[in-house]
C-alpha positions as CSV (number, residue, x, y, z in Angstrom):
1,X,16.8,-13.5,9.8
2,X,16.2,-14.9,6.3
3,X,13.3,-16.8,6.8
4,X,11.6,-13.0,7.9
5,X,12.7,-11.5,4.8
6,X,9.9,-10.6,1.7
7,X,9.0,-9.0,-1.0
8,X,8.1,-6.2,1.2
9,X,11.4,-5.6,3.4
10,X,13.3,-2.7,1.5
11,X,15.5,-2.7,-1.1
12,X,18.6,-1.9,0.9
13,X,18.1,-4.6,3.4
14,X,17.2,-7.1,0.3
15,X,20.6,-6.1,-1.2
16,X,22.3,-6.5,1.6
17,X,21.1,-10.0,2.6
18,X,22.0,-11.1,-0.9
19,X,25.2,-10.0,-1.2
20,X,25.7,-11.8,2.3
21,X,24.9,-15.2,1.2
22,X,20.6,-15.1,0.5
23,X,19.8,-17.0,-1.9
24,X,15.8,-15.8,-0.6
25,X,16.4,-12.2,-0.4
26,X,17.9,-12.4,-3.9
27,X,14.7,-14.3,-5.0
28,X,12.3,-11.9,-3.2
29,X,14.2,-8.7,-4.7
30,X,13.7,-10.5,-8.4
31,X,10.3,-10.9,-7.0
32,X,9.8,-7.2,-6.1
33,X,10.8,-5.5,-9.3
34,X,10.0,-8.4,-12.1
35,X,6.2,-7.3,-13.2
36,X,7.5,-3.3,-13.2
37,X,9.8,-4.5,-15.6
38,X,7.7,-6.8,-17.4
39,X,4.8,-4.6,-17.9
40,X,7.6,-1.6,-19.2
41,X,8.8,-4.0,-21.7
42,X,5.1,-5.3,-22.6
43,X,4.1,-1.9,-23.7
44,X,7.6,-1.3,-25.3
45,X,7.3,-4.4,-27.9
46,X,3.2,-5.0,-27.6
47,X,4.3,-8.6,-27.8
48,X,3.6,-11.0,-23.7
49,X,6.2,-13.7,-25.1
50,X,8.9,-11.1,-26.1
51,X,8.1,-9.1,-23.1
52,X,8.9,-12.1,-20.8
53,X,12.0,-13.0,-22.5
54,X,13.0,-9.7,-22.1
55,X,12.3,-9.4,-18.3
56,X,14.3,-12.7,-17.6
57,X,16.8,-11.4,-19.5
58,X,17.2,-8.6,-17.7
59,X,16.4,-9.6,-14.2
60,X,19.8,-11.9,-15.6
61,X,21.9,-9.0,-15.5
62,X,20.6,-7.5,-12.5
63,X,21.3,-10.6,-10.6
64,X,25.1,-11.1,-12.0
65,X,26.0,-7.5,-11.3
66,X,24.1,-6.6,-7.8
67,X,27.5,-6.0,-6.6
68,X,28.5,-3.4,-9.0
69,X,25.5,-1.5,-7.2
70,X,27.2,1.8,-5.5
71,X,23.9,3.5,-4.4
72,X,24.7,6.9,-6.0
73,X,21.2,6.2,-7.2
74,X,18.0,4.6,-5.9
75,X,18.4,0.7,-6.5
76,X,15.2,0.9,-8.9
77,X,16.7,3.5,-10.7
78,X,19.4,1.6,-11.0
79,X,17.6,-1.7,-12.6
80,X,15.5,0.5,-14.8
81,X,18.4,1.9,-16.1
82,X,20.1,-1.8,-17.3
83,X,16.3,-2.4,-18.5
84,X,16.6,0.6,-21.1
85,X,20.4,-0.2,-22.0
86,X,19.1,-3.4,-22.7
87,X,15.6,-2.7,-24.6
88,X,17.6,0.4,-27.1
89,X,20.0,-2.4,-28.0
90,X,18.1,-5.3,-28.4
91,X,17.1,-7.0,-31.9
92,X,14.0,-6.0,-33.4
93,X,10.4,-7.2,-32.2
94,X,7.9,-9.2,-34.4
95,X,6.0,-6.3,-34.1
96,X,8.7,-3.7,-34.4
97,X,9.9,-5.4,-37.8
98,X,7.0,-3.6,-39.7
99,X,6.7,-0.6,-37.4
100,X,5.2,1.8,-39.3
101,X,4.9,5.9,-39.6
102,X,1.6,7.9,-37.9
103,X,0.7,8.3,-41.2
104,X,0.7,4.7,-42.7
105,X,-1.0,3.2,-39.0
106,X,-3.5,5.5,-39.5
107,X,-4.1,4.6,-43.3
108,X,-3.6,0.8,-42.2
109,X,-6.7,1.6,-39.7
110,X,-8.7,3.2,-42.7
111,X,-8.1,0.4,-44.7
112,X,-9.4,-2.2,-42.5
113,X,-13.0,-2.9,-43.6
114,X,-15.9,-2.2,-41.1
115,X,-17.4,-5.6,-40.2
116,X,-20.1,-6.1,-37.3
117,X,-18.5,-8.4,-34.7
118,X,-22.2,-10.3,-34.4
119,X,-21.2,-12.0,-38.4
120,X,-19.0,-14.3,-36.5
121,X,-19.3,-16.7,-33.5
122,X,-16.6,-16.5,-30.9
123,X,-17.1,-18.0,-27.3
124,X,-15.6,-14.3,-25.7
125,X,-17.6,-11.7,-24.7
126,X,-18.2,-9.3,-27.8
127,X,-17.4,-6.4,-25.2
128,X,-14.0,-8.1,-24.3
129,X,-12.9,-8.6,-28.4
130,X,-13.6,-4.9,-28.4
131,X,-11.3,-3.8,-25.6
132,X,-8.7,-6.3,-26.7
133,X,-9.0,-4.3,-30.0
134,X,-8.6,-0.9,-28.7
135,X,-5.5,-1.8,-26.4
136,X,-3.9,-3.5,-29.2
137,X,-4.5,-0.5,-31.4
138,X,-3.4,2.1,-29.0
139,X,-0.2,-0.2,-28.2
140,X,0.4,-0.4,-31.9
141,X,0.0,3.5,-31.9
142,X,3.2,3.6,-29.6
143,X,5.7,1.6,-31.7
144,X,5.4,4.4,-34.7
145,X,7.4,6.3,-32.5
146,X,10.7,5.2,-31.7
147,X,12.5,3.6,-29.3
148,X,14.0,6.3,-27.4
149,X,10.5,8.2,-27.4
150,X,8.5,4.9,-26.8
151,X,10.5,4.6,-23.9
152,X,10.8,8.2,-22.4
153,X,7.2,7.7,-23.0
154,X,6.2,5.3,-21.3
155,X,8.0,5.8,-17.9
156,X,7.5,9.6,-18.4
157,X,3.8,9.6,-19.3
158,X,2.6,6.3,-18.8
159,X,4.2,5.2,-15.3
160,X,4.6,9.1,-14.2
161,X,8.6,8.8,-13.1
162,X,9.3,12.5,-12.6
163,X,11.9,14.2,-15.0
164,X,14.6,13.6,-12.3
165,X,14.7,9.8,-12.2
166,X,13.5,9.4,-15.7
167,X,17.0,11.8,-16.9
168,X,18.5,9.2,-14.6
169,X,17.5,6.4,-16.2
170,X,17.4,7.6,-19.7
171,X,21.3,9.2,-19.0
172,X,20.3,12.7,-20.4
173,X,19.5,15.9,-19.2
174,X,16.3,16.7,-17.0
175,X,15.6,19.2,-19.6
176,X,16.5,16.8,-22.5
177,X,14.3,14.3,-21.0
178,X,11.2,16.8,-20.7
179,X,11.7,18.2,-24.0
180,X,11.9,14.5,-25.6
181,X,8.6,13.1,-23.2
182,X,6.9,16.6,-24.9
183,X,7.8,15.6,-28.5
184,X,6.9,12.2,-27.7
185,X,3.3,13.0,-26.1
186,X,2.7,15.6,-29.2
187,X,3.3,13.1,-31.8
188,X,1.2,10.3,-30.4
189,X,-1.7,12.7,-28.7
190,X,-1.8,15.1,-32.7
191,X,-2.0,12.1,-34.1
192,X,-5.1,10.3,-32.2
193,X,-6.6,13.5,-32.1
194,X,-6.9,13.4,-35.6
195,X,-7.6,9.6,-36.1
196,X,-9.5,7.9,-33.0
197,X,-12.8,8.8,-31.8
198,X,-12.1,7.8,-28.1
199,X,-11.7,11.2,-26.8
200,X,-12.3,13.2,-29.9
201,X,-15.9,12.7,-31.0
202,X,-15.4,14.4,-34.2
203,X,-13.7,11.1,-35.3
204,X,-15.4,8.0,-36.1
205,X,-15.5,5.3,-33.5
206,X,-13.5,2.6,-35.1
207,X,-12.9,-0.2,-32.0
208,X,-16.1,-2.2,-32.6
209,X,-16.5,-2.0,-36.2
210,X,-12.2,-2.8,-36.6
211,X,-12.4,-5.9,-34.1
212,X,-12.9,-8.2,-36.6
213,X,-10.5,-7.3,-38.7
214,X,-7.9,-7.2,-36.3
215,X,-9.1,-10.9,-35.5
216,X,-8.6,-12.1,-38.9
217,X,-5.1,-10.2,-38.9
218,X,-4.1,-11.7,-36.0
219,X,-3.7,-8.9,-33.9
220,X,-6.4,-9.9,-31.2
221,X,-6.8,-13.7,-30.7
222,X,-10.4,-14.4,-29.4
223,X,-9.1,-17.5,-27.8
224,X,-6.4,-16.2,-25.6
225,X,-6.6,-12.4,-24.9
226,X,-3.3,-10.9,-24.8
227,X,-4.1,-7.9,-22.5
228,X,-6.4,-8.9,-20.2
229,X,-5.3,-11.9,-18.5
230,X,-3.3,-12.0,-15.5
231,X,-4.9,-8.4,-14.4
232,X,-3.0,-7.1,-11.2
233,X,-4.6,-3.8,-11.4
234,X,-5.0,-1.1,-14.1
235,X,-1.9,1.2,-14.8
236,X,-2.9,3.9,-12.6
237,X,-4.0,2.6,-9.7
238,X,-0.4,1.1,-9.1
239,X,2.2,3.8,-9.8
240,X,3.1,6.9,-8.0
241,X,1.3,10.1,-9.4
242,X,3.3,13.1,-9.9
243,X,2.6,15.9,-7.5
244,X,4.1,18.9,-10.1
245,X,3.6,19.1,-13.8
246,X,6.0,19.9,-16.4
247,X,5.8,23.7,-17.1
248,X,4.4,23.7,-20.9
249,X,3.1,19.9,-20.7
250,X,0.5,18.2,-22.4
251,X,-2.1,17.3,-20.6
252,X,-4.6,15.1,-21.8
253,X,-7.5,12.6,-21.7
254,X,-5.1,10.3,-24.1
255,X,-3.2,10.0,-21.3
256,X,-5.7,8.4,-18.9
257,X,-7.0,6.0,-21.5
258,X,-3.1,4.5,-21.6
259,X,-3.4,4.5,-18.1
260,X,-6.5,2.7,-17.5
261,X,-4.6,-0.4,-19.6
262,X,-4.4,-3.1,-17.0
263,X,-1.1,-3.3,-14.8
264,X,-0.3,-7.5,-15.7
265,X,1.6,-9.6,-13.7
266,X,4.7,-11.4,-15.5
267,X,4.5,-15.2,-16.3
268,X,6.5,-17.0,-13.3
269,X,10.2,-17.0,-14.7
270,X,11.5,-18.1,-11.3
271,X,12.5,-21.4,-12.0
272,X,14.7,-20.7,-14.7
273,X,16.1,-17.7,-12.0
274,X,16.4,-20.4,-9.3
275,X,18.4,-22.4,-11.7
276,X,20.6,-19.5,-12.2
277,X,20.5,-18.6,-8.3
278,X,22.1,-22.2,-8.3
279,X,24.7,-22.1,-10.8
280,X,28.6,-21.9,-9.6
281,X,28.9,-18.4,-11.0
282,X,26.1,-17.0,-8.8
283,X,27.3,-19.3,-5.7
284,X,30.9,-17.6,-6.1
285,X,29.7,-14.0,-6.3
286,X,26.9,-14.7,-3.6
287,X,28.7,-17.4,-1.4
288,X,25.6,-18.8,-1.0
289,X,25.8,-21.9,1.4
């Protein structure tokens, strides 16, 4: 029966096999849910390395305490839930160090000089410097808010969990949890509104003319893109789409330009998970053979 099991057999049956002794149902079930979770906590720290820390640590903790699972919830509920315990309480990011207000990103953006990306010689496509510019802008857009409303963001907005799973996950209200996603989407959305020329043309477009200075500041590195690598699919095409709206919600074209970031696939962790899947810890809790 093990050797039938994959990434696509349900959750239930996955759980089940593992807490019966599967060492490969537990690894398909990491398998199943890892790049969700990585490409949550790529967006909620803007950093790949931190991000796949983050996932391992976390798919850690869902391993040691699969059988503290009661089902009162849906078992992804469940790990997304010990993702955001874990992401509100963890250190600070690089990134998140010198998060900034709305007000000082946008007068860090102003700042920036104009430079035409043709100056400089780089062996990447001029148009691929300038999407890596505008995702790392619009990624750095998300860390002025903070974490709660990063987060309610981005499985709210971004990934479309409904207000019933998301108050779930986020242990709050449904009502809370729309009311925070609202103040969240507002802030962000006022704010590019105001500032990026992506949707509203009344703004200058800035992506090209910024590229190069986000080069020299390090925020786009022309020898090893950061966002668009590893491409699974854009955001959009991969999650479940709301069928009702939030009565009073934002809606908005900023919202389809987050989505259309790509959906990544996480760097290959496994081994350090098999190494824990082998561990006398695991072997106890799991009898594995």
């Amino acid at each position: 029966m093990t050797n039938s099991i994959n990434i696509t057999t349900s959750d239930s049956v996955l759980i089940e096999q593992s807490l019966s002794g599967s060492k490969k149902a537990l690894e398909n079930l990491v398998k199943k849910h890892q790049d969700w979770i990585y490409n949550i906590a790529f967006t909620f720290l803007g950093d790949k390395d931190e991000a796949a820390d983050l996932t391992q640590e976390v798919l850690i903790k869902i391993i040691v305490k699969l059988d503290s699972f009661n089902r009162k919830s849906s078992f992804r509920t469940w790990v997304y839930r010990i993702a955001k315990n874990h992401f509100l309480n963890m250190k600070r990011g690089k990134y998140e160090i010198n998060a900034t207000t709305f007000e000082q990103f946008g007068q860090g953006i102003d700042e920036l000089p104009n430079e035409a990306l043709s100056n400089y010689s780089y062996e990447v496509e001029e148009k691929l410097l300038v999407k890596e510019a505008k995702i790392s802008c619009m990624k750095g857009m998300l860390l002025c808010l903070d974490r709660e409303q990063r987060l309610i963001y981005i499985i709210g907005e971004l990934f479309e969990f409904t207000d019933v799973v998301g108050s779930e996950i986020m242990e709050i209200s449904k009502e809370n949890f729309r009311v925070k996603l609202h103040r969240a989407k507002k802030q962000l959305y006022n704010f590019m509104d105001n500032k990026c020329g992506l949707i509203n043309k009344n703004n200058p477009c800035r992506c090209a003319r910024k590229t190069a200075g986000f080069i020299k500041m390090g925020f786009v590195d022309p020898i090893n893109l950061h966002f668009q690598k590893n491409t699974i699919n854009s955001i959009d095409k991969v999650i479940d789409k709301k069928i009702a709206t939030y009565k009073g919600q934002i809606t908005s074209e900023y919202q389809k330009l987050y989505q259309e970031h790509p959906f990544l696939q996480s760097p290959d962790k496994l081994d350090s998970i098999r190494k824990l899947l082998s561990s006398k810890i695991v072997n106890k809790t799991f009898n594995f053979d």
